[in-house]
VOMAR-669933 format. One line per field, with one value per atom (N, C-alpha, C): x, y, z. Coordinates in steps of 0.001 Angstrom, whole numbers. Atoms other than C-alpha are relative to their C-alpha. Example, Ala and Ser with C-alpha at 12.3 -4.5 7.8 and 13.67 -1.06 7.14 Angstrom:
east	c(890 | 12300 | 900 | -820 | 13670 | -770)
north	c(-1190 | -4500 | 1200 | -1190 | -1060 | 1090)
up	c(0 | 7800 | 0 | -60 | 7140 | 730)
This chain:
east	c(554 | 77317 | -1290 | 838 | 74074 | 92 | -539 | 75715 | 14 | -434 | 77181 | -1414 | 1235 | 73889 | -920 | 728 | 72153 | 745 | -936 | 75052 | -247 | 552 | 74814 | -1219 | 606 | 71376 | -402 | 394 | 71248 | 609 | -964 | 74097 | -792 | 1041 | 71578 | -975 | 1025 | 68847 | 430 | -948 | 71289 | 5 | -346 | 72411 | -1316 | 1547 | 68455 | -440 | 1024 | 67154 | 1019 | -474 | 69962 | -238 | 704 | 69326 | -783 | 1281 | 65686 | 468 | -644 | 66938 | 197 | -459 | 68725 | -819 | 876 | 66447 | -1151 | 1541 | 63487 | 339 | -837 | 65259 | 1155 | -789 | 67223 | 672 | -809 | 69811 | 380 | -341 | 70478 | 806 | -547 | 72752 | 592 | -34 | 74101 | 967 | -553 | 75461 | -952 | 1143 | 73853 | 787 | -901 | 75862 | -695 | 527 | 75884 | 1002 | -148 | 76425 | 2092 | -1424 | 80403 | 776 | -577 | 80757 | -79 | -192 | 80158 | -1032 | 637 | 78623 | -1709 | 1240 | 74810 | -773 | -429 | 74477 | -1658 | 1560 | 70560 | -1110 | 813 | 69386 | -1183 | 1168 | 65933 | -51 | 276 | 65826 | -1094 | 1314 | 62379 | -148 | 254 | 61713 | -1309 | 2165 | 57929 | 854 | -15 | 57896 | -1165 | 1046 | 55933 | -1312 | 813 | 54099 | -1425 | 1131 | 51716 | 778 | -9 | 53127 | 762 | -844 | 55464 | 663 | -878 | 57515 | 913 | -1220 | 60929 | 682 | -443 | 62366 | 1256 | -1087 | 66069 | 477 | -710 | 68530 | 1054 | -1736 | 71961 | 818 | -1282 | 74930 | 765 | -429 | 77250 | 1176 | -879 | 79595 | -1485 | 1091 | 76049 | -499 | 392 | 75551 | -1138 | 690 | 72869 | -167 | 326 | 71578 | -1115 | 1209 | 68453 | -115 | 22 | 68483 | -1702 | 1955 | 65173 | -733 | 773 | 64241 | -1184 | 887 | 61255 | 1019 | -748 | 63429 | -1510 | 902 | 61620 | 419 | 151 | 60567 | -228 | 167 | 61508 | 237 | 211 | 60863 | 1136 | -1176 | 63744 | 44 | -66 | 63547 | 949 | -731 | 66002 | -371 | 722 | 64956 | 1278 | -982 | 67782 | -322 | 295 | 66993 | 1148 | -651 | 67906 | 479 | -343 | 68758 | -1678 | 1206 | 66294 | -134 | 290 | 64769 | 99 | 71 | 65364 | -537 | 898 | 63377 | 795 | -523 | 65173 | -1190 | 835 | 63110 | 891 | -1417 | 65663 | -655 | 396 | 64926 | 969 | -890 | 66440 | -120 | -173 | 67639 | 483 | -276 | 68085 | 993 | -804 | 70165 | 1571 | -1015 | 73004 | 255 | -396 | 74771 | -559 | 700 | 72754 | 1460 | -933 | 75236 | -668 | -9 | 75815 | -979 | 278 | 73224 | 566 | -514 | 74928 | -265 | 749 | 73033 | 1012 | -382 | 74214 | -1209 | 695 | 72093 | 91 | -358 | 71529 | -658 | 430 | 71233 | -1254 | 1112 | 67923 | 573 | -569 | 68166 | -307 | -159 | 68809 | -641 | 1086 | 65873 | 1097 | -354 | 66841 | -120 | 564 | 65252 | 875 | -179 | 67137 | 1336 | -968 | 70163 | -896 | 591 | 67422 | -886 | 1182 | 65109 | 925 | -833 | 68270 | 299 | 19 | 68880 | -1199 | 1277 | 65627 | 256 | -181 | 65505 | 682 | -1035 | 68308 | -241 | 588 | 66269 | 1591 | -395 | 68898 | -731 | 970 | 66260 | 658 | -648 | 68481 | 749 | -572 | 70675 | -1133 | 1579 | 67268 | -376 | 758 | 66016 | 872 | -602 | 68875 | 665 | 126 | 69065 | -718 | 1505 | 65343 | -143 | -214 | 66186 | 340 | -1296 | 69290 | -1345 | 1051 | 67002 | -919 | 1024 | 64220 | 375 | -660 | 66669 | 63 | -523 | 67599 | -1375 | 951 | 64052 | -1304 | 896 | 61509 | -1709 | 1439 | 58644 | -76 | 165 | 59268 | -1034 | 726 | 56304 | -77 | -85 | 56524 | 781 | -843 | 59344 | -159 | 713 | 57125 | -573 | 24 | 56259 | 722 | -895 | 59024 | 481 | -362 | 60640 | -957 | 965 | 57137 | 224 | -609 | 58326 | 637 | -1030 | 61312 | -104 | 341 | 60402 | -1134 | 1022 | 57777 | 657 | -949 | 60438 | 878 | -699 | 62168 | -265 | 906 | 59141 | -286 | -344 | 59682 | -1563 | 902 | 55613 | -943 | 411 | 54894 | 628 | -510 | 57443 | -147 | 451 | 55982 | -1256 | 960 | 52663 | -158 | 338 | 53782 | 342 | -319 | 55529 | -917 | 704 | 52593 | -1091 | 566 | 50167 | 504 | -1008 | 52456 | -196 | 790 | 51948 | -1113 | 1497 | 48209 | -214 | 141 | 48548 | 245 | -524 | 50183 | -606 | 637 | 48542 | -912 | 604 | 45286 | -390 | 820 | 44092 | 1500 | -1144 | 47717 | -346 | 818 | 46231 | 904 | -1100 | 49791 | -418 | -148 | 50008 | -1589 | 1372 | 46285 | -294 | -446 | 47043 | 419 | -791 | 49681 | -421 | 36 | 48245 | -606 | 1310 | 45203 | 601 | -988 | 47512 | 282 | -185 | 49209 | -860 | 1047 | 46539 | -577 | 281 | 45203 | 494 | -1044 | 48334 | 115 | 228 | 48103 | -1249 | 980 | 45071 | -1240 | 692 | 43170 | -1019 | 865 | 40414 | -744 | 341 | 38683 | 758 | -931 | 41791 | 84 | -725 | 42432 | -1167 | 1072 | 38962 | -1 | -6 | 39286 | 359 | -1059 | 41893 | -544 | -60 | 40462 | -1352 | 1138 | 37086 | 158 | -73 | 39058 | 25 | -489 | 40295 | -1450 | 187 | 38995 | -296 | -90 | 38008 | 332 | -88 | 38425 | 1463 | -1969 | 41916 | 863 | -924 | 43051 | -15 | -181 | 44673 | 942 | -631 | 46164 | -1120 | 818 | 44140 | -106 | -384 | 45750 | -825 | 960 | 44520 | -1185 | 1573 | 40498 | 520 | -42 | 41878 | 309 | -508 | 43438 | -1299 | 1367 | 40228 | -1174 | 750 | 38091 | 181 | -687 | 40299 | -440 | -103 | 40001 | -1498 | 1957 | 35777 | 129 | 312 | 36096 | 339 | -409 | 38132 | -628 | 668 | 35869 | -1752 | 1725 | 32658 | -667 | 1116 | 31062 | 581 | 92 | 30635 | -243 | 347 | 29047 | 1083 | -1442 | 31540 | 1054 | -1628 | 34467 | -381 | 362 | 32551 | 82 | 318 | 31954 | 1315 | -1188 | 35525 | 919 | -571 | 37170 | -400 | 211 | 35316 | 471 | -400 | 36774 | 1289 | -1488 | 40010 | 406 | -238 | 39347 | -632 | 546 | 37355 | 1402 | -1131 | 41017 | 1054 | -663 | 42788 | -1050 | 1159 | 40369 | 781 | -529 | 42745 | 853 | -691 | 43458 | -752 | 633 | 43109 | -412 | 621 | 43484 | -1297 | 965 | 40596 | -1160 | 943 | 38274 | 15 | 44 | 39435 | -739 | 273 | 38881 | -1865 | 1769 | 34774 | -425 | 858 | 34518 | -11 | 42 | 35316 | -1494 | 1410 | 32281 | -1120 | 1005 | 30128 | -955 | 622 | 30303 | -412 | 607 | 29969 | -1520 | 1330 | 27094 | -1217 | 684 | 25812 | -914 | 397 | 25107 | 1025 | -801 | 26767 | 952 | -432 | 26506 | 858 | -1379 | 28475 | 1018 | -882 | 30632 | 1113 | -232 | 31221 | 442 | -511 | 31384 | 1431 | -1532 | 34519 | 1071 | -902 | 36049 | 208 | -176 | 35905 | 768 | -611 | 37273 | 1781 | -1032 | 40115 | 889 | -748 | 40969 | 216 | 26 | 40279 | 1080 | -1229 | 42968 | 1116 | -1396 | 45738 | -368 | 305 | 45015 | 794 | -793 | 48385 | 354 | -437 | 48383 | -456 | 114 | 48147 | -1571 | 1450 | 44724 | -992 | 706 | 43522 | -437 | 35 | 44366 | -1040 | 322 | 42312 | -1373 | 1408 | 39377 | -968 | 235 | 39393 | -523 | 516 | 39060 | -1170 | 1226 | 36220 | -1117 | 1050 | 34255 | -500 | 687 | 33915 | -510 | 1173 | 32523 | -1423 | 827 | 30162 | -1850 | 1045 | 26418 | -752)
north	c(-338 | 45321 | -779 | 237 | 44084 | -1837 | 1607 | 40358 | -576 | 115 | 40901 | -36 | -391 | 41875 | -1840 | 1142 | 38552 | -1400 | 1007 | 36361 | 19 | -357 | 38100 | -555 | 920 | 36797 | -1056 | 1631 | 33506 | -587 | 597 | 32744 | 553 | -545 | 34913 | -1440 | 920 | 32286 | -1325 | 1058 | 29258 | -383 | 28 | 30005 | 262 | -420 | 30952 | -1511 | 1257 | 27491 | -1290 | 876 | 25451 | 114 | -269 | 27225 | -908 | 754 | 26444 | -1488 | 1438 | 22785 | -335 | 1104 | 22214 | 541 | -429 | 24636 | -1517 | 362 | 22169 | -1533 | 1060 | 19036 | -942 | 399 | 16322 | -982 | 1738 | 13565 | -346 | 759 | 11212 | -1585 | 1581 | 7860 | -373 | 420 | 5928 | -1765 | 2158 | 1902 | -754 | 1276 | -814 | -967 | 1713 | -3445 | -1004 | 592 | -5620 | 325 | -816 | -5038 | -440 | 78 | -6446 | 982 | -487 | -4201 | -440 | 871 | -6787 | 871 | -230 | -5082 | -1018 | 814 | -6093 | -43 | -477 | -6470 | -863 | 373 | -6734 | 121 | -846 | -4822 | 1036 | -1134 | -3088 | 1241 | -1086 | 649 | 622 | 239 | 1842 | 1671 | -1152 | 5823 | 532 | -785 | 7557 | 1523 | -1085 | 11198 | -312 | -618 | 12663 | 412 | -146 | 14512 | -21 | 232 | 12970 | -1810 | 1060 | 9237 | -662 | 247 | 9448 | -1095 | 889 | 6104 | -334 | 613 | 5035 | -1149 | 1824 | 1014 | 240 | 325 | 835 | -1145 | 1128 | -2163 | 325 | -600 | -2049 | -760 | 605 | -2995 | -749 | 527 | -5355 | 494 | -959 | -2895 | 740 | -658 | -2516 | 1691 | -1734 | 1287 | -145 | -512 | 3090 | 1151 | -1420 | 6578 | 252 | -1226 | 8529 | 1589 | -1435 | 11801 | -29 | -796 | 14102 | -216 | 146 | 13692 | 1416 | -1497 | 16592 | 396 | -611 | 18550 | -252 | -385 | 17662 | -991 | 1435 | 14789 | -1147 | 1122 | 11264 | -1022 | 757 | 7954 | -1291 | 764 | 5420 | -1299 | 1188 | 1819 | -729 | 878 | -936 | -1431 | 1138 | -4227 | -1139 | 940 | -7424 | -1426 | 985 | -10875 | -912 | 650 | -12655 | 1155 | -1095 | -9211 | 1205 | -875 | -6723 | 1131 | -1065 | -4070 | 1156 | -1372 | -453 | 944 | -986 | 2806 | 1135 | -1342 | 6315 | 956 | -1899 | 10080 | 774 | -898 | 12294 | 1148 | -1068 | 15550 | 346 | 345 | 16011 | 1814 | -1396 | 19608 | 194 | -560 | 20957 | 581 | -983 | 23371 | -488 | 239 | 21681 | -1336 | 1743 | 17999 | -1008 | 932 | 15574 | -652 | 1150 | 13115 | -1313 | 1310 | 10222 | -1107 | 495 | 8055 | -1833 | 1115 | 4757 | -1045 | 519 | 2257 | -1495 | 1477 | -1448 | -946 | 851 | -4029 | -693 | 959 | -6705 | -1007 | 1362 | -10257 | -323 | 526 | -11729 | -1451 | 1210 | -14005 | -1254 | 1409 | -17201 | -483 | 881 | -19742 | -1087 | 966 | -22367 | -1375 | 1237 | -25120 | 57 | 132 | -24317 | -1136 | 1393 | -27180 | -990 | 1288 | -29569 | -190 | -434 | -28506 | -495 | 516 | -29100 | -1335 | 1782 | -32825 | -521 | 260 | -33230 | -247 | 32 | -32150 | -857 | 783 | -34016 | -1927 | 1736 | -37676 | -59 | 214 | -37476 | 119 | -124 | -38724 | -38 | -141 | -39199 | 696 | -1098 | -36764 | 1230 | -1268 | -34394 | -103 | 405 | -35945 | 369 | 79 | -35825 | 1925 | -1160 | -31855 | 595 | -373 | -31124 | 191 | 48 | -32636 | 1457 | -1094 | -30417 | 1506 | -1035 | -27482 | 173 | 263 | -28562 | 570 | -325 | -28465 | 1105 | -1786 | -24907 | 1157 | -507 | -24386 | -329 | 872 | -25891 | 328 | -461 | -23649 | 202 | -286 | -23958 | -1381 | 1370 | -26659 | -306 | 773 | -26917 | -1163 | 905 | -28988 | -1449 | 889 | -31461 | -818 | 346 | -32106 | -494 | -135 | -31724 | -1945 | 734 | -34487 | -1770 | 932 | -36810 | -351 | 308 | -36511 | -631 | 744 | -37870 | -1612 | 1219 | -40492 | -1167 | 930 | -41594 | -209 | -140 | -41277 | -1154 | 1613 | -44049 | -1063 | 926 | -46461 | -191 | 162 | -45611 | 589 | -113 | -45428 | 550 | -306 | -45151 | 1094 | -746 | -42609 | 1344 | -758 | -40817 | 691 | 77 | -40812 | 908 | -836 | -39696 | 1482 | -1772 | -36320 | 830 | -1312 | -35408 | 566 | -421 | -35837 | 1104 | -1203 | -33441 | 1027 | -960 | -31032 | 504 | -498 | -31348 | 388 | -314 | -31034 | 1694 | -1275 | -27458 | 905 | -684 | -26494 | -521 | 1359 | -28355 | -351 | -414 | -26340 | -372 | 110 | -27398 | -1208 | 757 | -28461 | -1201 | 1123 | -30326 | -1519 | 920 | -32241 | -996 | 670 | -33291 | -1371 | 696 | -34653 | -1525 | 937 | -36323 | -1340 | 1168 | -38515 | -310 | 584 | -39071 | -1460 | 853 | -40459 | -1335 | 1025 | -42568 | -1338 | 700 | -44190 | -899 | 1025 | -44922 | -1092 | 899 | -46780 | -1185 | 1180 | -48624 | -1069 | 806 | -49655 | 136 | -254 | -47934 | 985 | -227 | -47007 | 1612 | -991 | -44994 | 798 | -463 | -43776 | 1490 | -431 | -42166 | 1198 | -290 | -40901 | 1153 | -1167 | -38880 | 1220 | -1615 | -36269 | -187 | -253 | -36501 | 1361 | -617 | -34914 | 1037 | -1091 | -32021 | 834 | -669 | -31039 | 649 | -1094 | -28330 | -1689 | 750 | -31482 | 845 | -705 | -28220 | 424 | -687 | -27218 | -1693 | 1626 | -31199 | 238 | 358 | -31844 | -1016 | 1393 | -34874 | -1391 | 836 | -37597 | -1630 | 1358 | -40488 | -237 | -443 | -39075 | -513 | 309 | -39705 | -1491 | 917 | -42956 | -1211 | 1114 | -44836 | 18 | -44 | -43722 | -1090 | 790 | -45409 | -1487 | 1510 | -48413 | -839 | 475 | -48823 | -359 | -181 | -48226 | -1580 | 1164 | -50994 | -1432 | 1658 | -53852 | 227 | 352 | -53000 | -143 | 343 | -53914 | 1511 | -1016 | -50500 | 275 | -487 | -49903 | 1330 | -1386 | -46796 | 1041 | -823 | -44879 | -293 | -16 | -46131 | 790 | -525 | -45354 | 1757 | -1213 | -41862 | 553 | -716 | -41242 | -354 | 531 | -43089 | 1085 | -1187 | -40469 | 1220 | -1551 | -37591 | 67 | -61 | -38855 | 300 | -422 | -38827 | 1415 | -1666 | -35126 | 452 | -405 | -34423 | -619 | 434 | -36793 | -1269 | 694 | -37552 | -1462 | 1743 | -40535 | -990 | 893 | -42279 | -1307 | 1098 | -45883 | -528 | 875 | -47778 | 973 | -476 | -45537 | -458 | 807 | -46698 | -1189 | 1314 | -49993 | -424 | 89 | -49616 | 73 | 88 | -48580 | -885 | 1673 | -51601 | -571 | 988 | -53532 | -46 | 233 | -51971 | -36 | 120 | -51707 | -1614 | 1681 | -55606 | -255 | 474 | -55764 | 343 | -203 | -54256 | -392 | 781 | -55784 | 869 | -1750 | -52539 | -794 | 223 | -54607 | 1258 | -543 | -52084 | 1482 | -758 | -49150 | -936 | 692 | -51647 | -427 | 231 | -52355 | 1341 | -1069 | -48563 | 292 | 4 | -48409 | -656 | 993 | -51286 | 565 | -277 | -50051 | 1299 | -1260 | -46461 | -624 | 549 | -48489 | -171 | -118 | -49747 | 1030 | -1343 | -46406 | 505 | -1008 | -44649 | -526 | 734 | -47339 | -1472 | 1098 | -50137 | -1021 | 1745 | -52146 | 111 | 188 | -51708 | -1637 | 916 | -54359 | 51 | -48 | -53339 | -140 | -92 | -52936 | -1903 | 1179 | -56785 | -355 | 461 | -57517 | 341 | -913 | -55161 | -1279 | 955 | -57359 | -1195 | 1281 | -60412 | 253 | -248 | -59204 | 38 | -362 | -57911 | -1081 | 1481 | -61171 | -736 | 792 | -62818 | 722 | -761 | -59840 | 64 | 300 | -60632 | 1561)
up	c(-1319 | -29488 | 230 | -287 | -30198 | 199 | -698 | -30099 | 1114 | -1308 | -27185 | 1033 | -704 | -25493 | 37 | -83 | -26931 | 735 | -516 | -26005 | 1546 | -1621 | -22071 | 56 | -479 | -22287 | 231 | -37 | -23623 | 1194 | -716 | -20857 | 1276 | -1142 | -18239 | 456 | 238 | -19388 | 171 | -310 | -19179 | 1479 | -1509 | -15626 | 1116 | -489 | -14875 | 693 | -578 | -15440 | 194 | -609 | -14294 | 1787 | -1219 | -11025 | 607 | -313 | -11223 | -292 | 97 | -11979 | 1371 | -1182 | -9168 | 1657 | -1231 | -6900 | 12 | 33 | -7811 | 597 | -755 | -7315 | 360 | -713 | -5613 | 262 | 80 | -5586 | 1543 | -1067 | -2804 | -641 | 423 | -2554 | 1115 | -1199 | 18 | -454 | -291 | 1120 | 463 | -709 | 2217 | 351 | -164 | 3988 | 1981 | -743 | 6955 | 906 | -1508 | 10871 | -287 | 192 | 9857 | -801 | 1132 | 6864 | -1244 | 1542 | 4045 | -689 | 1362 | 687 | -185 | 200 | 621 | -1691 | 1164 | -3107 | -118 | -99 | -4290 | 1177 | -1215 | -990 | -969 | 796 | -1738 | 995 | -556 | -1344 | -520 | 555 | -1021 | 173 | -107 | -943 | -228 | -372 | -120 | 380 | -457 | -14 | 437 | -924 | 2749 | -403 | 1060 | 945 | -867 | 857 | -1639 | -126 | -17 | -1217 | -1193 | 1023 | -4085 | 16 | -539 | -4376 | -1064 | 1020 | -6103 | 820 | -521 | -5310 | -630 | 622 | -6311 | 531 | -493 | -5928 | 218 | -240 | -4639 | -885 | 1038 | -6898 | 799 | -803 | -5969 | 757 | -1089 | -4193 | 1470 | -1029 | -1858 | -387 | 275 | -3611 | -306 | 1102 | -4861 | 106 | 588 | -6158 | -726 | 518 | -7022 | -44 | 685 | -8956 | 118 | -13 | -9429 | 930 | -719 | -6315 | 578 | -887 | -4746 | 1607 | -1278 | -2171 | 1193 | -1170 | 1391 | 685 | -1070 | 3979 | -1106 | 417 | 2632 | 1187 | -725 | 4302 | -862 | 1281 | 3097 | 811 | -312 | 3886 | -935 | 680 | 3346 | 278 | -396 | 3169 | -1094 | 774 | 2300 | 826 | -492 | 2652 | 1287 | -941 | 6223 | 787 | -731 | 7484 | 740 | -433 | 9855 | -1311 | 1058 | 7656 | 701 | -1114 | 8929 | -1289 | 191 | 8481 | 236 | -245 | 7591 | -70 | 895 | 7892 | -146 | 166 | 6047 | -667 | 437 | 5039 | -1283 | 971 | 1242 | -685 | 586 | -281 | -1498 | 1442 | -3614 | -251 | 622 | -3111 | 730 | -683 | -896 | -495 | 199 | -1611 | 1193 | -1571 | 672 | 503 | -513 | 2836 | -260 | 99 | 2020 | 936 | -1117 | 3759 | -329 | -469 | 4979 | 1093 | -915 | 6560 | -46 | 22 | 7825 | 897 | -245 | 8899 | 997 | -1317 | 11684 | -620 | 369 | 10717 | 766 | -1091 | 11760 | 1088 | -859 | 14754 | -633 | 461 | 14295 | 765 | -662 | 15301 | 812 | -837 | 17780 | -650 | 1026 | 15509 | -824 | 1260 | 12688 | -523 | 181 | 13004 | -38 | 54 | 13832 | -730 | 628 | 10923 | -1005 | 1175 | 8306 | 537 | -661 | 10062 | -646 | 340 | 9546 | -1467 | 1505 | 6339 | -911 | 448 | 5507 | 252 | -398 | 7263 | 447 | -1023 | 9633 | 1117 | -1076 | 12383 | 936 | -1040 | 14850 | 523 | -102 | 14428 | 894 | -6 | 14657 | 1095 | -949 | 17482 | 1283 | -879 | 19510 | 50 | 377 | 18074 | 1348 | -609 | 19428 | 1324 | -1429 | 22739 | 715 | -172 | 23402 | 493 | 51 | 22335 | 1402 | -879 | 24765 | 1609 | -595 | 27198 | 905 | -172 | 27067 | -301 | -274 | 26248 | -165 | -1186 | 28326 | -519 | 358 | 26840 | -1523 | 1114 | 23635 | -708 | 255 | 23026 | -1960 | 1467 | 19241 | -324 | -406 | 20109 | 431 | -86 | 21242 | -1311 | 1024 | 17690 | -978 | 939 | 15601 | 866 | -620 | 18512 | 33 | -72 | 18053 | -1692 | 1307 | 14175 | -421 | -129 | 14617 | -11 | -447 | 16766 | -1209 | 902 | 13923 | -1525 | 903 | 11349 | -15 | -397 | 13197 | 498 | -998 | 13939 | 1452 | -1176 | 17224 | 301 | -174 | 17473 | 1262 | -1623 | 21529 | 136 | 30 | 21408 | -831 | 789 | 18717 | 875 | -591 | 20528 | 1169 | -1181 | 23570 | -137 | 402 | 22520 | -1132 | 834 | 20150 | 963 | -1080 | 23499 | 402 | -634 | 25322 | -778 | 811 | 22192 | 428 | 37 | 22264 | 1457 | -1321 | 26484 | -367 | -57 | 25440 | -958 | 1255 | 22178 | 137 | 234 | 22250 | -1917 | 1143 | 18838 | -1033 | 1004 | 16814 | -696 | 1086 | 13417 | -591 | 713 | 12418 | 846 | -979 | 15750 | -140 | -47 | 15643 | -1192 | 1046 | 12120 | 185 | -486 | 13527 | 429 | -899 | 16062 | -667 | 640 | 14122 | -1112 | 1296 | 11479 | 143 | -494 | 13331 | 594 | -587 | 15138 | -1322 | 1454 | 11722 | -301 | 829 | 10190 | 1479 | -801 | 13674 | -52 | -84 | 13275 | 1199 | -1006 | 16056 | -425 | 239 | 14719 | 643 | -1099 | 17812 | 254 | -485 | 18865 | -1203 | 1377 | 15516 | -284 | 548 | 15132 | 1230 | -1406 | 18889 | -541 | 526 | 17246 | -1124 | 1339 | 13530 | 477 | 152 | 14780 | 502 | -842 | 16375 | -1259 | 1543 | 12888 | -791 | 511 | 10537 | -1873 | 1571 | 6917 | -967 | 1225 | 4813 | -111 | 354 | 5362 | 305 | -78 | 5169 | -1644 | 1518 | 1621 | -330 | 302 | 2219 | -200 | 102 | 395 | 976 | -187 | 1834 | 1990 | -1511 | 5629 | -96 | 26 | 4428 | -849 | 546 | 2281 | 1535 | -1044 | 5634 | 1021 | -591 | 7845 | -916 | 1215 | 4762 | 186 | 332 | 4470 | 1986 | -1248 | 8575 | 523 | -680 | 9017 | -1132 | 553 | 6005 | 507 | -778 | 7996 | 802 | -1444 | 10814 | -624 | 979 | 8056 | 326 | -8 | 8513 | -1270 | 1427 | 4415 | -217 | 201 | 4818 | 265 | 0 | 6321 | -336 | 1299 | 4387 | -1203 | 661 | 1508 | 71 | 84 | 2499 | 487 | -578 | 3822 | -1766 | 1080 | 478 | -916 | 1057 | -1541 | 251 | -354 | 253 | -503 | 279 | -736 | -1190 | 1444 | -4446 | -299 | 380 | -4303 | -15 | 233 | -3458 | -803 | 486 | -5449 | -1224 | 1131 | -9017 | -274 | 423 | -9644 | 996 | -941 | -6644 | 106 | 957 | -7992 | 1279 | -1374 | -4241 | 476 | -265 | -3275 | -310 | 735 | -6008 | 18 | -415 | -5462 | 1076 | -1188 | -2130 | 185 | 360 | -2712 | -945 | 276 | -4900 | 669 | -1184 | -2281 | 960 | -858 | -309 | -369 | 385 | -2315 | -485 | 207 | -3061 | 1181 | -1157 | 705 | 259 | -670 | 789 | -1094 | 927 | -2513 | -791 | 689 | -4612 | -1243 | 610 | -7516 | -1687 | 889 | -10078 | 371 | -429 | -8080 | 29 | 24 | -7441 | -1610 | 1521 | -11200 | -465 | 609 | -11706 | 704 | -742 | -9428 | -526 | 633 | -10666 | -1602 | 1351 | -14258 | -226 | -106 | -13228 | 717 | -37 | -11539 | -1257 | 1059 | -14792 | -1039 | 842 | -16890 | 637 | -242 | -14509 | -94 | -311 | -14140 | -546 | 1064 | -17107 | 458 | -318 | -16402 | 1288 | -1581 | -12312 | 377 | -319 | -10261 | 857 | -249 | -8853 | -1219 | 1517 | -12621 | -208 | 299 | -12851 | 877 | -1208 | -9348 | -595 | 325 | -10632 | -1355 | 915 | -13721 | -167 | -805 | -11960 | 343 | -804 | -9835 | -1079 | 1242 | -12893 | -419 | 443 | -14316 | 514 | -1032 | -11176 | 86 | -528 | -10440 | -1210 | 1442 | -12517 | 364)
């Protein structure tokens, strides 16, 4: 009898705190796919209780599932987030004591950019292809002025220089503050050889967010065929703060410094020439020079 009695309670005590178990908390699980139905497999599911800010991240399997046990019965906040798809936001209220439903979410592809055929052309140095892309685009949309760029890209992709020129203007007519486009012309102007021209759009620019050396190396190289030493000099060095071993650079400030007859900078340039690039063909030039220079 007195068995029986302990047996009745251990099985009392059993059925007590499975109870409390499943009173306390709470499983949830669900899909994840896309607005067709396809299985989104490596979808992030993100869960915040209300609460106190509790958070659990799962991944989906490649049947798009997943599942979280022990959850706190209450208000949860359930985000899904899968790459190339919108992210959506559930508030579900989650119970202990009942089987949640299944939550089953699907997705909406993000839109598709207008650029994005003429961005893989591109990509691909199909300029013409790209160009004749961009147009199209332009076309159909008239205010889309970035287009003006991408199209002045092109055009400079395929020496087509005046043409380049004129669609990065048009840009800067629409953007004036667009740091690429400004680049751009400046650039160009450079490698033409326009000095002034080049120098109009460089001085619109921001020198700290430039990290292309070769930008302050062609400015340098251009103040130098026009004999102003000083400012080559001081543009040539901006090129190596960003680029410690850019040999034509240092070449390039021996050069002015012989112009301006400062022989021993000149000598220190030339000798850093050869320290960075021994068997170049500037190394050989540097070499030469050295031995004239008393």
């Amino acid at each position: 009898m007195r068995k029986n009695i302990i047996l009745i309670c251990v099985t009392l005590a059993v059925i007590c705190a499975v109870f409390v178990y499943a009173k306390v908390f709470a499983a949830v699980e669900g899909t994840v796919k896309s607005k067709d139905g396809k299985p989104l497999a490596g979808a992030r599911v993100i869960l915040i209780f209300s609460q106190d800010g509790t958070k659990f991240e799962l991944v989906t399997d490649e049947k798009g599932r997943w599942r979280k046990m022990n959850l706190q019965p209450g208000s949860w906040t359930i985000g899904f987030i899968a790459d190339g798809y919108e992210p959506k936001n559930l508030n579900v209220e989650l119970s202990s004591i009942k089987k949640n439903p299944s939550i089953d979410v699907r997705l909406n592809p993000l839109p598709k950019s207008p650029l994005t055929q003429g961005d893989t052309l591109y990509a691909e140095k199909k300029y013409d292809e790209a160009l004749k892309e961009y147009k199209r685009v332009l076309r159909e949309n008239p205010d889309l002025s970035q287009l003006y760029d991408k199209i002045g890209l092109c055009y400079y992709r395929l020496n087509d220089y005046d043409n380049a020129i004129e669609n990065f203007i048009k840009m800067i007519e629409k953007e004036p503050q667009s740091q690429n486009t400004l680049i751009n012309l400046s650039a160009i102007y450079f490698e033409r050889g326009n000095l002034e021209e080049g120098m109009k759009y460089f001085q619109q620019l921001d020198e700290q967010t430039l990290k292309d050396p070769s930008l302050f190396y062609n400015i340098g190289a251009l103040f130098f065929n026009n004999n102003q030493a000083d400012m080559a000099i001081q543009y040539l060095s901006k090129s190596i703060e960003l680029d410690p071993n850019y040999v034509d650079a240092y070449y390039q400030i021996g050069l002015a410094n012989l112009n301006k007859g400062d022989m021993e900078k000149a000598k220190e340039s030339f000798k850093k020439v050869i320290e960075i690039a021994p068997d170049s063909e500037k190394a050989a030039l540097a070499k030469n020079l050295l031995m004239h220079i008393k």
